[in-house]
C-alpha positions in Angstrom: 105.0 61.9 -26.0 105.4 59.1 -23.6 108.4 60.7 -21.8 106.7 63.8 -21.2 103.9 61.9 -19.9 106.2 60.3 -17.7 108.3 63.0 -16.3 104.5 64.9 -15.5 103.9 61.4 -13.7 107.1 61.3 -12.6 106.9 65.2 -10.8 103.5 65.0 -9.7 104.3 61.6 -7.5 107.3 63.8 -6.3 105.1 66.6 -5.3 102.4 64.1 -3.8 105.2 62.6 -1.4 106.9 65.6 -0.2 103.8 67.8 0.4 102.5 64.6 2.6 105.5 64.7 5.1 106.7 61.3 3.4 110.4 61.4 4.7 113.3 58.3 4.2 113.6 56.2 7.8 116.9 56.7 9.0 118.5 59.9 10.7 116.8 62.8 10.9 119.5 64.7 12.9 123.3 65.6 11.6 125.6 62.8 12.7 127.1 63.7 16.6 130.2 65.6 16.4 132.5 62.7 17.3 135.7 61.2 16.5 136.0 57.8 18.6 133.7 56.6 21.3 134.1 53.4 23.3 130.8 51.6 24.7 130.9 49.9 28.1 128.2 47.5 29.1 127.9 44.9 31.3 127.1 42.6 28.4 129.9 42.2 25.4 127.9 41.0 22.4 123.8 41.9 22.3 122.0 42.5 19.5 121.8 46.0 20.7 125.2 46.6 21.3 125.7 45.3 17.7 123.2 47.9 16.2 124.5 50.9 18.4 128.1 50.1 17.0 127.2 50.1 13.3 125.4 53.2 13.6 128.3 54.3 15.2 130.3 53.1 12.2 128.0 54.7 9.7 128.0 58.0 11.5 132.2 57.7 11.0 132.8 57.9 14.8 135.2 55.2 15.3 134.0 52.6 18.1 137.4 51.6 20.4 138.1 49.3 22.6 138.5 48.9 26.6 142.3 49.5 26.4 142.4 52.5 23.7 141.7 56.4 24.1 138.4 57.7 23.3 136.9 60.8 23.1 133.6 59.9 25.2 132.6 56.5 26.7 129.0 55.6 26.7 128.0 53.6 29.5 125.0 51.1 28.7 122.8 49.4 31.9 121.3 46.0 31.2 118.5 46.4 28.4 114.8 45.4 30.0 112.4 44.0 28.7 108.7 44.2 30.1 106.2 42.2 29.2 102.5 42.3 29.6 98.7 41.2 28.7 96.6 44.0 27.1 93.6 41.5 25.8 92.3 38.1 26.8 90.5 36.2 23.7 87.2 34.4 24.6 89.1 30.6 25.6 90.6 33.3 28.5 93.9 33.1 27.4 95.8 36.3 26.6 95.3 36.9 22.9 97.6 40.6 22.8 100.6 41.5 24.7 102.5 44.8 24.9 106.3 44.7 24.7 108.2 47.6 26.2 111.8 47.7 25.4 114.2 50.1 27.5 117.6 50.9 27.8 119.4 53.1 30.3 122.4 55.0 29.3 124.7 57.9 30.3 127.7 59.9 28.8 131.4 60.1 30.1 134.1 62.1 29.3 137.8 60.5 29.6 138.3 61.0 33.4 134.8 59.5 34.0 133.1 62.7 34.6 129.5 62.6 33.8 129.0 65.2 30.9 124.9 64.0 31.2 122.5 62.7 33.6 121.3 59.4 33.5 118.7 59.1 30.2 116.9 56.5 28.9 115.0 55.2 25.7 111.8 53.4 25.9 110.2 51.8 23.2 106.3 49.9 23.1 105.0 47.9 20.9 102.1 46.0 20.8 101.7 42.0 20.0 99.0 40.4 18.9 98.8 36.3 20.1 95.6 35.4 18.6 97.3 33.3 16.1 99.7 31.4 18.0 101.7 30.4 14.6 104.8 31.6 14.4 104.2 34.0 17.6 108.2 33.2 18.9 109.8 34.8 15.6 107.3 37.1 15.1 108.1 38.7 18.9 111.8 38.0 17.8 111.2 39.8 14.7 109.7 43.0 16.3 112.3 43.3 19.1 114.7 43.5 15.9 112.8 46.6 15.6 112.4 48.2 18.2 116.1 47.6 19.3 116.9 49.6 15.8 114.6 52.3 17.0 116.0 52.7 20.2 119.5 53.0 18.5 118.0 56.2 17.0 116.2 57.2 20.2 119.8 57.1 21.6 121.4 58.6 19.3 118.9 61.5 19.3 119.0 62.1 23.1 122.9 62.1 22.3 123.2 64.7 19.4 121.3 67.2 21.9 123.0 66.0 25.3 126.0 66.6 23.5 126.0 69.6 21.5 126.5 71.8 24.6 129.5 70.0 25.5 131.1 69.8 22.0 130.4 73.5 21.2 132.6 74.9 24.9 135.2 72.7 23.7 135.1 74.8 20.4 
């Protein structure tokens, strides 16, 4: 009796979840139609770099080097980080702050031809300062995120820059 109770809880939570739009965080595109891209940035080793690389990785495009052949090269501009007050607490001092994150980006093919115009992905988040306890690794903390989500913005505004160029090649 109790497994049949249980496999009625198990398909009802089932049916609850997808009929809510409930989806896994992660991709939601097929993985870019790549076999090697190498990454040029004006910075070697950011934490964005490093998150761009494993999704890379974990898409099973392999990420060269400057020296070595690849089949695209994305070309990263400096990341920017704005940073401004949205609320001022009653002692006047700011008490929330808005973080936008951005990162300019564009597409080359091996002869450094453009194969897309200059895109970017823009991230905001809000902060709240009120509690100034721990504010430093709690702003640390969501740049960590919103770094991850501009990885998948990228990505994203890739898979559909792309596809035109990787289906003539066909």
């Amino acid at each position: 009796m109790t497994v049949r109770m249980f496999a009625i809880w198990a398909m009802l939570v089932t049916g609850v979840l997808a009929g809510c739009g409930w989806q896994v965080r992660g991709n939601l595109l097929p993985p870019l139609a790549l076999d090697s891209v190498r990454i040029a940035s004006s910075e070697q080793y950011t934490p964005l770099l490093q998150i761009l690389t494993d999704a890379f990785v974990e898409n099973d495009i392999d990420v060269v080097g400057a020296g070595e052949k690849a089949q695209y090269v994305l070309v990263l501009e400096d990341e920017d980080l704005r940073k401004r007050t949205v609320g001022v607490g009653t002692d006047s001092l700011a008490a929330a702050f808005e973080l936008q994150l951005s990162q300019p980006f564009q597409w080359f093919d091996t002869q450094a031809v453009a194969v897309t115009s200059p895109l970017s992905a823009i991230v905001t988040r809000s902060l709240d300062a009120s509690d100034t306890t721990g504010i430093e690794r709690e702003q640390e903390l969501l740049l960590d995120d919103m770094r991850r989500e501009l990885v998948q913005q990228i990505l994203r505004q890739s898979y559909f820059q792309l596809q035109p160029e990787q289906a003539a090649q066909e």
